[in-house]
C-alpha positions as CSV (number, residue, x, y, z in Angstrom):
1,X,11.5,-29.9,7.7
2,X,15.0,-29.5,5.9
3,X,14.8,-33.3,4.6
4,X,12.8,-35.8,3.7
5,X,12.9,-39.1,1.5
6,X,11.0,-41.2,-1.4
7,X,9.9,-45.0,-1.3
8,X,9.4,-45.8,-5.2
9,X,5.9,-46.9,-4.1
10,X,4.0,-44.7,-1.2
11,X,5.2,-41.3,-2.5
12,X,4.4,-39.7,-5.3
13,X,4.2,-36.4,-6.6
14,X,0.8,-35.2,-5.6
15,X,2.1,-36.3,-1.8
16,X,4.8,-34.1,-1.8
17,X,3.0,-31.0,-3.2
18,X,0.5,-31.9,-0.2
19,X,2.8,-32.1,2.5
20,X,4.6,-28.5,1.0
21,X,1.1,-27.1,0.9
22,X,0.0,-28.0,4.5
23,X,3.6,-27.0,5.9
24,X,3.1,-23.1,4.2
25,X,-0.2,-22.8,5.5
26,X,0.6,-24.1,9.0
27,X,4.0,-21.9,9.1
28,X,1.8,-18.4,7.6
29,X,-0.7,-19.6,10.6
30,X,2.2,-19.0,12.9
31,X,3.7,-16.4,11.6
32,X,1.0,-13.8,11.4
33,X,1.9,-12.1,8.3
34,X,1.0,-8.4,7.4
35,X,0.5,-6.8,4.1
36,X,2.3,-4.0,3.0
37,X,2.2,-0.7,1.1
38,X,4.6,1.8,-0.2
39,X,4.6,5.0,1.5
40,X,5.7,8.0,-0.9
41,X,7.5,10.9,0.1
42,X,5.8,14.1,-1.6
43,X,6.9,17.4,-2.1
44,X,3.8,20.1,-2.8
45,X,4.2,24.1,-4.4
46,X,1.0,25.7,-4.5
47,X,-0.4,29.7,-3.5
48,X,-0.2,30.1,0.1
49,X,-4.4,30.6,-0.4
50,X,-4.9,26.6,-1.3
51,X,-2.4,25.3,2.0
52,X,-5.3,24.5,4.1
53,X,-7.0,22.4,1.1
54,X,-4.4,20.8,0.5
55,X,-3.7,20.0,4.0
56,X,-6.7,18.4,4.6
57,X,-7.1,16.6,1.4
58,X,-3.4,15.0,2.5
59,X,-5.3,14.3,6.0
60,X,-8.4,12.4,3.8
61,X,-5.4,10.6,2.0
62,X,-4.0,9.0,5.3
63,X,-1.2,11.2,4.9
64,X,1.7,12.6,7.4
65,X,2.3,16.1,6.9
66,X,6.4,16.1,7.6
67,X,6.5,20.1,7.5
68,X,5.5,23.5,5.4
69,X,7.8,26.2,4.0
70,X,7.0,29.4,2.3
71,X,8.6,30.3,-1.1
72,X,8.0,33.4,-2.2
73,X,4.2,33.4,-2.5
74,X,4.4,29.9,-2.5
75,X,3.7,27.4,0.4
76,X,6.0,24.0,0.1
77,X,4.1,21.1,2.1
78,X,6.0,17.9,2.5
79,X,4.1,14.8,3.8
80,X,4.7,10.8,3.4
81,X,1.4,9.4,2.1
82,X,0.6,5.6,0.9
83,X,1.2,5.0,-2.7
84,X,-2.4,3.9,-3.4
85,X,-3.7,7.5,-2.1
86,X,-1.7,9.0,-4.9
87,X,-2.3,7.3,-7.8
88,X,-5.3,10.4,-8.9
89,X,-3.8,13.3,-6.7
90,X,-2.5,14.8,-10.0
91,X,-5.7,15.5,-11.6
92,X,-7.2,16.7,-7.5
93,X,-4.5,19.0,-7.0
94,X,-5.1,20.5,-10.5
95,X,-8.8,20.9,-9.6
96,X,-8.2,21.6,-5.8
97,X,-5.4,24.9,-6.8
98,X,-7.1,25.9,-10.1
99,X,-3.8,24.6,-12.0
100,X,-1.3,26.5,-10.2
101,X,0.1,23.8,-7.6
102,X,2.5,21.0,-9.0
103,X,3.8,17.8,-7.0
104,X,6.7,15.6,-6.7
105,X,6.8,12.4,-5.2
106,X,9.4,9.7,-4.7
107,X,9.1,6.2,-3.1
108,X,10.2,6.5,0.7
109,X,9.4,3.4,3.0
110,X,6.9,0.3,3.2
111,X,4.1,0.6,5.8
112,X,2.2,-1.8,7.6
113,X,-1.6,-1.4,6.1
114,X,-4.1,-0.5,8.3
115,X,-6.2,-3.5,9.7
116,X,-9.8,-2.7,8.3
117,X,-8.1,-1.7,5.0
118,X,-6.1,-5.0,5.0
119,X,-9.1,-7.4,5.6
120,X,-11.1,-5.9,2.2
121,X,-7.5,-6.3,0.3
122,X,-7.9,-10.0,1.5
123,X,-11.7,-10.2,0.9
124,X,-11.0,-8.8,-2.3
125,X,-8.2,-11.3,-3.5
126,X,-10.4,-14.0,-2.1
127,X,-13.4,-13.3,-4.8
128,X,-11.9,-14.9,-7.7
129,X,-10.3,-18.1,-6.6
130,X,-14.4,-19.1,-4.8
131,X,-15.8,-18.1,-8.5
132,X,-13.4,-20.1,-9.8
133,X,-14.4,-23.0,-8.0
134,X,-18.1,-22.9,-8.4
C-alpha cells in the first residue's frame, strides 16, 4: 500500500503500527528471505609438510580451496571461507604448523548460509524474545 488516510476518530496510532506490522510479515511470507554471511578471501604461507592439515582443516571450515602455489619451501593456499569459520583460525593455524604458518584474509563476497545452519541462527534469535515474554 503506497497510501492510506486518517479519520480523527477510528484511527489511531496503535492501528497503524498494526496494519505496518501485518503488511511486513505478510510481504517476508512472500518473499522468502535468506540469511547471509560474509565469505573471506584467505591467503595461507606455511611448510610444504603442514599443506594437507591445513587443507583439511579449510575443508572442516566449509571452505573452497581456490588454488596452491609453492614459495620457496613454502606452500601458499588460497581458499574463500565464511567469516564465522575464521574468527579462531589464528590461534588453530599456530597450533596446527607449530607457529611457522601466517594468514591473510580480506572480505570477498556474501554467501547464502546453508539451510540446517540457517534454521539454528533463527532458533537461536528466537530464544530471547519467548523468555521475554514469559
Amino acid at each position: 500500500m503506497i497510501d492510506g488516510s486518517y479519520h480523527d476518530v477510528d484511527s489511531n496510532e496503535l492501528s497503524f503500527k498494526m496494519a505496518g506490522r501485518l503488511a511486513f510479515r505478510k510481504c517476508m511470507e512472500q518473499a522468502k528471505p535468506v540469511l547471509l554471511e560474509p565469505v573471506m578471501r584467505v591467503e595461507i604461507e606455511a611448510p610444504e609438510e603442514f599443506a594437507g592439515t591445513l587443507m583439511g582443516d579449510l575443508n572442516q571450515r566449509r571452505g573452497r580451496v581456490q588454488g596452491m602455489d609453492s614459495r620457496n619451501a613454502s606452500t601458499v593456499i588460497r581458499a574463500e571461507v565464511p567469516m564465522a569459520e575464521m574468527l579462531t583460525y589464528g590461534q588453530s593455524l599456530t597450533a596446527m604448523t607449530q607457529g611457522r604458518g601466517s594468514f591473510h584474509m580480506e572480505m570477498d563476497h556474501y554467501d547464502v548460509v546453508p539451510q540446517l545452519m540457517a534454521d539454528k541462527i533463527i532458533a537461536d534469535a528466537k530464544k530471547p524474545q519467548v523468555e521475554e515474554e514469559e
